[in-house]
C-alpha positions as CSV (number, residue, x, y, z in Angstrom):
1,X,11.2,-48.4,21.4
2,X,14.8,-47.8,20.4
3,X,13.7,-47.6,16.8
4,X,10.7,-45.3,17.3
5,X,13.2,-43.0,19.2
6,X,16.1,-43.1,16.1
7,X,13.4,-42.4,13.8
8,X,11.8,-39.1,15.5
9,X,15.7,-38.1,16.1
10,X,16.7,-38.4,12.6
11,X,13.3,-36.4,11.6
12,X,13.8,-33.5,14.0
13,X,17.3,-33.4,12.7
14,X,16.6,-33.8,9.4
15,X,13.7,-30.7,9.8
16,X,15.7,-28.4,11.9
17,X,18.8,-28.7,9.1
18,X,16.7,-27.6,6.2
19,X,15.2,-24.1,7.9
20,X,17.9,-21.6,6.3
21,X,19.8,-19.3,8.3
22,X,22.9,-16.9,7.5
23,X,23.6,-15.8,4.3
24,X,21.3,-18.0,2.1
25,X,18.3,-16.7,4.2
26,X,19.0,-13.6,3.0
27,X,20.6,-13.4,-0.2
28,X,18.2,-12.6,-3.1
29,X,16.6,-10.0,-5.0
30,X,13.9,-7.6,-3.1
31,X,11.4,-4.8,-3.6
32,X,11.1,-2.5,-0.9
33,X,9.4,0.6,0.9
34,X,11.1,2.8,3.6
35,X,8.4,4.6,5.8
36,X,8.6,6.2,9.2
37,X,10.0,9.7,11.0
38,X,12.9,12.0,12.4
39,X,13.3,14.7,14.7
40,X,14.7,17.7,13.3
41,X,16.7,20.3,16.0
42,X,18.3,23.6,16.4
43,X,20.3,23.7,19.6
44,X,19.9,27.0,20.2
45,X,20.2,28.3,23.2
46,X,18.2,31.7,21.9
47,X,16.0,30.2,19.8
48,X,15.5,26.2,20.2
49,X,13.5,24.8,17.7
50,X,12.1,20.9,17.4
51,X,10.0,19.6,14.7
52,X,9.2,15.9,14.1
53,X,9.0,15.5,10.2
54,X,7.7,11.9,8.5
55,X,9.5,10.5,6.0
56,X,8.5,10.7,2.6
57,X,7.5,7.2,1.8
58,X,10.5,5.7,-0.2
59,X,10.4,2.6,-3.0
60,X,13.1,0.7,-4.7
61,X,15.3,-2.4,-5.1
62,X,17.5,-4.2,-3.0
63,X,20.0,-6.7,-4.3
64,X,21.9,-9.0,-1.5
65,X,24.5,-11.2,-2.4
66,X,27.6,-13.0,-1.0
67,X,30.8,-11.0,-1.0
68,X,33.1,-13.3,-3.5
69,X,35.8,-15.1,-1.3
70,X,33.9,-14.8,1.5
71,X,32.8,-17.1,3.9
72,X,30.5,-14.4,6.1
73,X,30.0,-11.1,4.5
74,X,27.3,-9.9,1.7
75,X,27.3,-7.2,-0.4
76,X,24.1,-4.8,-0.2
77,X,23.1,-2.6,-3.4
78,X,19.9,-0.5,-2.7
79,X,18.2,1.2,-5.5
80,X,16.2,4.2,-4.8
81,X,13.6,4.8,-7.3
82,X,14.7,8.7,-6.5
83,X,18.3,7.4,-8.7
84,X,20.1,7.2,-5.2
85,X,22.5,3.8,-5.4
86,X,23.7,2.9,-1.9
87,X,26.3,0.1,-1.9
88,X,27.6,-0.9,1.3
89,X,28.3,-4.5,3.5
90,X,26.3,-6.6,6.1
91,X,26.9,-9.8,8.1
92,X,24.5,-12.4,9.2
93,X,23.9,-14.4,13.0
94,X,21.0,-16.8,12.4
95,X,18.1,-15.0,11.2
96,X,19.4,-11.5,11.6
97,X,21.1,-9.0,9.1
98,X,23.7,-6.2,10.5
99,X,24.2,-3.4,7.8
100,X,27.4,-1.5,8.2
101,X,26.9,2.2,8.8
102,X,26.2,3.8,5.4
103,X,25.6,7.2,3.9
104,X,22.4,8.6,2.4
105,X,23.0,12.1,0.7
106,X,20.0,12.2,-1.2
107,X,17.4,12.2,1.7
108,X,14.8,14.9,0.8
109,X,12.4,16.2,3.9
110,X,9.3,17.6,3.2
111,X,8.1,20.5,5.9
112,X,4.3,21.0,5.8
113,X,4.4,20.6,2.3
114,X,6.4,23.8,0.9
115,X,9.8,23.4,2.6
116,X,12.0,20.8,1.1
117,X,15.4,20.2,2.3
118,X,18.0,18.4,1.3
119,X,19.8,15.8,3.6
120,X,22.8,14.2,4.7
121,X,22.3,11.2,7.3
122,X,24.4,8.2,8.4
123,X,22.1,5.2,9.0
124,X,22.7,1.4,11.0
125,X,20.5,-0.8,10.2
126,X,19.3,-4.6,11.5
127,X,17.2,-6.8,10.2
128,X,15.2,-9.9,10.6
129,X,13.9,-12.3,8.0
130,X,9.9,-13.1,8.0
131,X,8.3,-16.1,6.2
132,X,11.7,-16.4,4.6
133,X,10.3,-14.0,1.8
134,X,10.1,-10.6,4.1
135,X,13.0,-9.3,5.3
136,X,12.3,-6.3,8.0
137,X,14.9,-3.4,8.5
138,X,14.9,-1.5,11.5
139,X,17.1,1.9,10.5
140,X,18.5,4.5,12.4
141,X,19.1,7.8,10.9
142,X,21.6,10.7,12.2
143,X,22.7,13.4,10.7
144,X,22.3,17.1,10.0
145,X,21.0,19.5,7.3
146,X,21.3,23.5,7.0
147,X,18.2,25.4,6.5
148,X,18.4,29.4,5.6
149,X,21.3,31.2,6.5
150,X,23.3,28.6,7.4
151,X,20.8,27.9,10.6
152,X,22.0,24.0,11.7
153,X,19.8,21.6,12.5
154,X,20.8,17.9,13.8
155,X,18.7,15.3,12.4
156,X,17.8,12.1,14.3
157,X,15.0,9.2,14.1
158,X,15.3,5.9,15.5
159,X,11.4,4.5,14.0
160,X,12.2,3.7,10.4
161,X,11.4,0.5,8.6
162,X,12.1,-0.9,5.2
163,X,9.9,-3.3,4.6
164,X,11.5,-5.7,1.4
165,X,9.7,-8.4,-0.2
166,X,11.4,-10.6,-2.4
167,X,10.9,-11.0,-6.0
């Protein structure tokens, strides 16, 4: 009995230390799409104006890899297939990703079709690892844009996912 019970200890241990967590569950090279929406806003007392806008769908490469000398950090290159190269840093807890705030200045918004803008947005981001070979970004994006005139308008959207599968 004492045997039997040693053996299905060392087996569960043995199983549960080979699932990968932290930094090599995500390190790698990935292919992904960005899809989803904003909110687009005048505050204008006068003349208020809201329009929810999707997101052009976006493709590219990622590339995460360990920050050298660390024990805890990875580095984060994303390559637009637009040219836009965002670099910035993440951590890991178990099977989840933390992106520190970056900046995307290339973001284009398409109105209906004929009005595109040009975009500056801040975005967080947190992610979770899937089959060990999809790794699921959910992204926040704030920010602003000027349209005509210098008319402001805040940008915000809290529904956008980059799906990245790796190569």
């Amino acid at each position: 009995m004492k045997k039997t019970i040693v053996i299905v200890l060392f087996f569960l241990i043995a199983f549960t230390s080979c699932q990968k967590s932290g930094i090599p569950l995500f390190r790698g090279d990935y292919t992904f799409k960005t899809s989803g929406n904003v909110t687009v806003k005048r505050a204008d007392l006068l003349n208020p104006a809201v329009f929810n806008v999707n997101l052009d769908n976006e493709i590219g490469q990622i590339n995460i890899a360990k920050l050298d000398g660390s024990n805890d950090s990875l580095v984060v290159v994303m390559n637009y297939l637009n040219g836009e190269i965002i670099v910035t840093h993440a951590y890991c807890k178990g099977k989840e990703i933390f992106l520190k705030k970056f900046k995307r200045d290339a973001l284009k918004l398409s109105f209906e079709g004929y009005l595109n803008l040009g975009c500056e947005v801040e975005v967080t981001a947190k992610g979770t690892m899937h089959d060990e070979n999809t790794l699921i970004l959910d992204m926040v994006y704030e920010g602003e844009t000027v349209i005509m005139a210098n008319l402001v308008y805040d940008i915000y959207g809290d529904d956008i996912k980059m799906a990245a599968k790796r190569n």
